[in-house]
DRENDO-1510 file (C-alpha; in Angstrom, 1 decimal, always signed):
<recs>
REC; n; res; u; v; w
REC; 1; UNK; -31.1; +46.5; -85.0 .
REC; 2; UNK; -32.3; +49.3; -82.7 .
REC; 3; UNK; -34.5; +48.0; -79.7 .
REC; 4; UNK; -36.2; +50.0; -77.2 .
REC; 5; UNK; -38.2; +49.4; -74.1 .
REC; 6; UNK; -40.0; +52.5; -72.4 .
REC; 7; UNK; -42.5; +51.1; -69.6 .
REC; 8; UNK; -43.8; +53.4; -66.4 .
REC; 9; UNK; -43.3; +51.6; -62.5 .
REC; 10; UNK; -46.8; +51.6; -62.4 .
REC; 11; UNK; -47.8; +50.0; -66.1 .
REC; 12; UNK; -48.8; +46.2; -63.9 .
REC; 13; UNK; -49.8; +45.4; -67.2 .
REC; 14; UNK; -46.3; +44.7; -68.6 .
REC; 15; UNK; -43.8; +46.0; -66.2 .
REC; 16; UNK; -42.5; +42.4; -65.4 .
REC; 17; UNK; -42.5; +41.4; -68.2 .
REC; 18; UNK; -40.0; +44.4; -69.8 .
REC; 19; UNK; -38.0; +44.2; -67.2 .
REC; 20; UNK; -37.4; +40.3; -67.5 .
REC; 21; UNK; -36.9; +40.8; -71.4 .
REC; 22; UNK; -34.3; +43.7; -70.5 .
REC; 23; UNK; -32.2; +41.0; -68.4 .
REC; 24; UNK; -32.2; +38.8; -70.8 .
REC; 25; UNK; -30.8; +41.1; -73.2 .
REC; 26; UNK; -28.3; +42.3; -71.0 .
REC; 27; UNK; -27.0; +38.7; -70.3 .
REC; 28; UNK; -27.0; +37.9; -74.0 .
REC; 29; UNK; -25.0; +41.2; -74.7 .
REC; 30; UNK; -27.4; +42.4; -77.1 .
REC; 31; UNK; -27.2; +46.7; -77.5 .
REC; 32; UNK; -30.9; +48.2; -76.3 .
REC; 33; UNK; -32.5; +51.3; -74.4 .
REC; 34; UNK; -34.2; +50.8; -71.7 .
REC; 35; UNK; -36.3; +53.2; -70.2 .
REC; 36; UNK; -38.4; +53.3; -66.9 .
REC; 37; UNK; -40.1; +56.0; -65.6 .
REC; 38; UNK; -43.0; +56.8; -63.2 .
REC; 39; UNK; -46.4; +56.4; -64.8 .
REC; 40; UNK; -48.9; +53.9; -66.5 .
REC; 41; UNK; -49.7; +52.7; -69.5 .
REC; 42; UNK; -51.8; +55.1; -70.6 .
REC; 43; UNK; -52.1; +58.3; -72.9 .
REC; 44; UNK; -50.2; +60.7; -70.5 .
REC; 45; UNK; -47.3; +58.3; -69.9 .
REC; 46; UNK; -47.2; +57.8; -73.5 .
REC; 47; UNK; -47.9; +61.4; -75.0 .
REC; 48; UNK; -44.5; +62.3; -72.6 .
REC; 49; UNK; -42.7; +58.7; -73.9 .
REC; 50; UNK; -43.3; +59.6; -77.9 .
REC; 51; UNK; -40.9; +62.2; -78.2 .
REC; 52; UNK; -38.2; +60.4; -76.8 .
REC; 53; UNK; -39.2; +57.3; -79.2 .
REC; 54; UNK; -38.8; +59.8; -82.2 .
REC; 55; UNK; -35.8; +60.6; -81.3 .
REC; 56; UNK; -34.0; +57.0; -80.5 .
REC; 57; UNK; -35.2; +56.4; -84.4 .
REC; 58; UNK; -34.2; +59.6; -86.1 .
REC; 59; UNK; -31.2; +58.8; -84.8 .
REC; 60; UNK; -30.7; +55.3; -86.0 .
REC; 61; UNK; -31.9; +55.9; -89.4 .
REC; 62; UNK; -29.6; +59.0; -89.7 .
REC; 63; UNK; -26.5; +56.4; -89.3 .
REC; 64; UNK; -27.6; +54.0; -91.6 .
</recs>
């Protein structure tokens, strides 16, 4: 399974949230990206963040 999290400091709207899931996974040892970077959740944040999604899933599909 490939899981990421992307979420900017600023996104109020989930930001918690992410970053509680992300401990959670970490305690329970389960492989994941997690990315934070400055922005919010809006089209620039994301129009930056999409690239770097592509990417994470080329790559998992090109092992499987």
């Amino acid at each position: 399974m490939a899981i990421i999290i992307d979420c900017g400091y600023d996104d109020s709207l989930v930001f918690n949230a992410n970053e509680k899931f992300h401990q959670r996974l970490l305690k329970e040892n389960i492989p994941h990206d997690y990315i934070v970077r400055p922005g919010h959740h809006d089209v620039a944040y994301w129009d930056n963040a999409i690239s770097y999604h592509i990417l994470f899933f080329k790559k998992y599909f090109e092992r499987a």
